[in-house]
N, C-alpha and C positions, 0 to 999 in steps of 0.2 A: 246244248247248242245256243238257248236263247241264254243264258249266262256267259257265253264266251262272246258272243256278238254284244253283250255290254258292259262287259269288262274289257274288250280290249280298245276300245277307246280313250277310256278313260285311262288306263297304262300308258298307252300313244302320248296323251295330252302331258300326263306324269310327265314321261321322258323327255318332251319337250321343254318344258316350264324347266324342269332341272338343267338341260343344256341351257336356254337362254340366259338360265339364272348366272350358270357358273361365266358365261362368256359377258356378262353383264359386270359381275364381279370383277373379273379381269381387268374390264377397263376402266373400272373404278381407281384399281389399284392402281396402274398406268398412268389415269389423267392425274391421282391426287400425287404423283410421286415428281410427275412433270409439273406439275403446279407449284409444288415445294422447289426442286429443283431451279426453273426456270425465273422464279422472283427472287433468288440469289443475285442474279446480275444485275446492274446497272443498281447495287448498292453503295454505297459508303465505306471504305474500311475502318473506318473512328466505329467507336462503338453509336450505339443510336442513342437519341439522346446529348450526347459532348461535343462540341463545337471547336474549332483551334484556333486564334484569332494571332494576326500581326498587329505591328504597328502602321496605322493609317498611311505614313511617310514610308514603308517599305515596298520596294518595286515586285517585292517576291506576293505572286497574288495565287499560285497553286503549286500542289505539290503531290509528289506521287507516296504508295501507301511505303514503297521501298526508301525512296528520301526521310518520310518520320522517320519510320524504322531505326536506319542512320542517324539520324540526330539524335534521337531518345538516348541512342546505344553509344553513342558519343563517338561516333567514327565521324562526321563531319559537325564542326563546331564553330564554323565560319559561313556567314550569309552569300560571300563571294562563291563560295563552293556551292550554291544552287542560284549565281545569277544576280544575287542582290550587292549591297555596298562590302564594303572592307568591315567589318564589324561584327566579334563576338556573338554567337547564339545565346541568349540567355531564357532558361524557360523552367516554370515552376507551377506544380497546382497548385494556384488561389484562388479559393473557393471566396474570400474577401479582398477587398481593396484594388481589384483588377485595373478597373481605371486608371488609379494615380499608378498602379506600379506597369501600367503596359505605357503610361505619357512617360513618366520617369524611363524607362529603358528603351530606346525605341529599336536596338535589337533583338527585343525578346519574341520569345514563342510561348505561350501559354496554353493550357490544357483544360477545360473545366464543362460543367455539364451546361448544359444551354438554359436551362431555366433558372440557373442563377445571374443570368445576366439581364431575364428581360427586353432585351433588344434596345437598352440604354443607353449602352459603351457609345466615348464620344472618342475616345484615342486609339481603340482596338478594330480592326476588321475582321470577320471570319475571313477564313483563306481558305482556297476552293482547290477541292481534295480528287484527285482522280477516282473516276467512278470505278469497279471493277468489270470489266465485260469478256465475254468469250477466249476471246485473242489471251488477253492477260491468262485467264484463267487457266489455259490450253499449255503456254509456254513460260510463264515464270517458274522458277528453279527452287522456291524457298517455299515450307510449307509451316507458316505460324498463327495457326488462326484463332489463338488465343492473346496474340503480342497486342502489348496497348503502348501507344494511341491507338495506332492503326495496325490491321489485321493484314499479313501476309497470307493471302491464297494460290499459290503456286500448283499445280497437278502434276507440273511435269516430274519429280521425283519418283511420285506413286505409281503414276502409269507407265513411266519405266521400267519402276519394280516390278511390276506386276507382269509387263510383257518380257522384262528378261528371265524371271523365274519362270513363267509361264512356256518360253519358249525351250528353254535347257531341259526342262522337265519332259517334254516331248521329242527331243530329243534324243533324252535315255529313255523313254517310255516304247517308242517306236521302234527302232530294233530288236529290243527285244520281246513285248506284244508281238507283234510280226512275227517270231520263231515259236513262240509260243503257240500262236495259230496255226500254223502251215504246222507245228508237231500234231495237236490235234486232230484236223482235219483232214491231214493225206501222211502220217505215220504211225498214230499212237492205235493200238485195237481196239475194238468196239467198247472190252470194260475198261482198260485202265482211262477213256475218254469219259464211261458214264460216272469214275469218280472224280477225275481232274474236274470238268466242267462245271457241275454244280460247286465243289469247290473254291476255282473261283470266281463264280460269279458269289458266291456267299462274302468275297470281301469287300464286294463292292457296299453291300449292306452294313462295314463297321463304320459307327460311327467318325468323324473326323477328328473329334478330339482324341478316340485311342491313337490313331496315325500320329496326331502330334506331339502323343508325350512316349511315344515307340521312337520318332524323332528326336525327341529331348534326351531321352535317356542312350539312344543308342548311335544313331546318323551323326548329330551337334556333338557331343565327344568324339567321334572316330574324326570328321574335320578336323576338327582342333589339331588333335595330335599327328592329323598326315600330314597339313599343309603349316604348321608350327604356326599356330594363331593366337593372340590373345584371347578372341574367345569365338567359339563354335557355329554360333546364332548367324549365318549367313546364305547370301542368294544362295551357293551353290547347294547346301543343308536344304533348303525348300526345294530345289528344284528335285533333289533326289526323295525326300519326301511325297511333294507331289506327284511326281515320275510312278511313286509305287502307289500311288490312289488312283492314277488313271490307268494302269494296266486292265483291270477285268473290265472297261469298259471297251478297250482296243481291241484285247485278246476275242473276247463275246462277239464285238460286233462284225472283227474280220473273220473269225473261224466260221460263222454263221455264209458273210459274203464268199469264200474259198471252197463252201459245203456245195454251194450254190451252180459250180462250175459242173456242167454236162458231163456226166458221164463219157459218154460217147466219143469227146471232145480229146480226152486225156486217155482213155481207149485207144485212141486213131492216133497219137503222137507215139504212145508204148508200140503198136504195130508199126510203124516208121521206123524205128530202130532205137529210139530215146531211152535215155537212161529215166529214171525215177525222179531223179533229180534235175535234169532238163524238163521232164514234163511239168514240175511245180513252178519252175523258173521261167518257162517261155509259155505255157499255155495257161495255166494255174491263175498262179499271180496277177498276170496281166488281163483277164477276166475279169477277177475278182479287182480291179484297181482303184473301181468307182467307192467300191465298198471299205477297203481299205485306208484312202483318203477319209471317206464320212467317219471312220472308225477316228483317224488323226483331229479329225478337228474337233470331232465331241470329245475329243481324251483333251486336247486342250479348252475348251471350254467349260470340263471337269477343274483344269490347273485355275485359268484365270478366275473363276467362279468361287475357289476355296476359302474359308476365314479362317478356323481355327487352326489349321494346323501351319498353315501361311504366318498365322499369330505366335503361334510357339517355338517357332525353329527359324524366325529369316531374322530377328535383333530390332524388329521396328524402327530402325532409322529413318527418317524420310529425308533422306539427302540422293544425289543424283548419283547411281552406281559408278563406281571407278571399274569393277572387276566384280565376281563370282565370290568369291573372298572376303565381301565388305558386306556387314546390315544393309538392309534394302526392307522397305515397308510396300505392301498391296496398297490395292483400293480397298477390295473387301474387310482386309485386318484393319486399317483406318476407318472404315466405318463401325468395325463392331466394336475398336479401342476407344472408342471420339462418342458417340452416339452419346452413351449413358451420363457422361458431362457436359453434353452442350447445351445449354438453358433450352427451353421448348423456345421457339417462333424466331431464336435470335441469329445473328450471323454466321458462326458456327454453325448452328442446328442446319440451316438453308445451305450451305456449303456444304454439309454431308448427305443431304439431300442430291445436290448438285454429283458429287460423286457416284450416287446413287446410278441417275440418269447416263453417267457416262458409262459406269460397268454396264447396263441394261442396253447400252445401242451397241457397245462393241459384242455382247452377248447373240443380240438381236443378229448380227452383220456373221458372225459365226453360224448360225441355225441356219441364215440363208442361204450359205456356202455349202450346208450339207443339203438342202432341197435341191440346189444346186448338182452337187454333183452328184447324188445320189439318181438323181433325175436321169442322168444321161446314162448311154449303151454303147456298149463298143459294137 
């Protein structure tokens, strides 16, 4: 007795210090992710470091990161076409001679790192480069965060991807999870349930990368060849990918919510006169519906949440989906394809940070919908 009266304190305290610790951790990881994230904006798209100077005489005094873009790429090659006079684009990196040759052209555009100038230039002005923020961020269509001068950060492509795969997947995941359930829980017997179930919830535990080269080898060919493609790597191939990673979590968590339904409840509709099948359909289901939803949203929050196998079977394109049919890139697969290349602390790096934070609030905004509906009672 006097041994349990002092050890159990000291357990107590254990347990505590380990929860604070772990809930300590957590918002470590949270602040330092939002902290990366959120010093992305109200950056530069030039790299850091490189400056872009006009000719003093030029009325052109800023320019957007999509305008470089364009000129570098040589789609606009006229100063009239962003405002300024009638007169050729002319631009080249000189690392020497900048001065005479930005007095000598006074429609040029020049490119060079800033501390080769000193802040000397008597014919050159830096010209003032839209900042990136929010908005842009949210809604630009073009994703080049490696393009020089200036770096295209677009979202909108990814987050597309992400939520058109993400939503087809549940889709096909929902239907049939749902029959899967309702087999188990009010047709299947007692044993043929205690080998399905374990079952599959054991696939919930495969790693993701076998899902994606079961994809590669088996889903990415069967597209191809149904819808006559050049080639297989598309949203529709993820979503049915994903579609088959979220099922044992759909299947699990509704057959558990349909278990759940009163006896007595489905008793008292078969005395009524009901078939088996009416009883699953009008008393069943509609019980179990809080549950069933929580089951749809975690199965999608399984899809949006995915890398690798999102990585192996959707073609990585990050252009804006025309169709089901066409490469589409995630967030998640852009960060894990991006990450390992982007210089630590630099623009890029802070931009997949930034992605980071936006899959973690649409995450975030999911979990709440299931406390959400999970919460409520019919």
């Amino acid at each position: 007795m006097r041994i349990r009266r002092f050890t159990e304190p000291i357990f107590e305290s254990l347990i505590k210090i380990c929860g604070y610790s772990s809930g300590f951790v957590v918002l470590l990881i949270i602040v330092f992710l939002f902290k990366e994230g959120i010093s992305f904006f109200g950056s530069s798209p030039v790299e850091e470091g490189f400056t872009m100077y006009v000719h003093a005489s030029n009325p052109v005094k800023d320019l957007s990161a999509a305008q470089i873009k364009d000129v570098f790429d040589q789609k606009i090659t006229n100063w009239k076409a962003l405002g300024g006079a009638d007169q050729p684009i002319d631009f080249e990196f000189l690392p020497k001679c900048i001065d005479s040759y930005m007095d000598s052209l006074p429609g040029s555009l020049a490119f060079f790192p800033s501390a080769q100038t000193d802040g000397k230039l008597k014919s050159a002005i830096p010209i003032k480069i839209d900042k990136i923020t929010v908005g842009k961020f949210l809604s630009d269509t073009e994703w080049f965060p490696t393009s020089r001068p200036a770096a295209r950060m677009g979202v909108m492509p990814l987050l597309l991807g992400t939520l058109l795969v993400s939503f087809f997947a549940i889709i096909i995941a929902l239907p049939l999870g749902l029959a899967a359930s309702i087999y188990l829980a009010e047709i299947a017997d007692e044993r043929i349930r205690k080998i399905l179930k374990p079952v599959i919830e054991l696939l919930a535990g495969i790693p993701s990368v076998v899902y994606g080269f079961f994809g590669l080898v088996v889903i990415v060919p069967l597209v191809q060849s149904t819808f006559n493609l050049p080639v297989g790597e598309t949203a529709l191939a993820g979503s049915i990918v994903l579609a088959i990673m979220a099922l044992p979590t759909i299947i699990t968590v509704s057959e558990d919510a349909l278990r759940t339904t009163p006896r007595a409840m489905k008793e008292a509709s078969l005395a009524l006169g009901a078939s088996q099948w009416q009883t699953i359909r009008l008393v069943t289901v509609p019980y179990a519906a809080s549950g069933i939803t929580a089951a749809a949203i975690l199965g999608i929050g399984r899809a949006i949440g995915e890398t690798m196998a999102a990585l192996m079977v959707t073609g990585n394109s990050a252009i804006m989906p025309p169709t089901l049919l066409q490469p589409v890139r995630t967030i998640p697969a852009t960060i894990a394809a991006e990450l390992g290349e982007a210089p630590f602390g630099g623009l890029h790096f802070q931009a997949l940070f930034a992605l980071g934070c936006l899959l973690f609030i649409i995450t975030l905004i999911i979990n709440l919908l299931v406390e959400r509906v999970s919460a409520k009672r019919n």
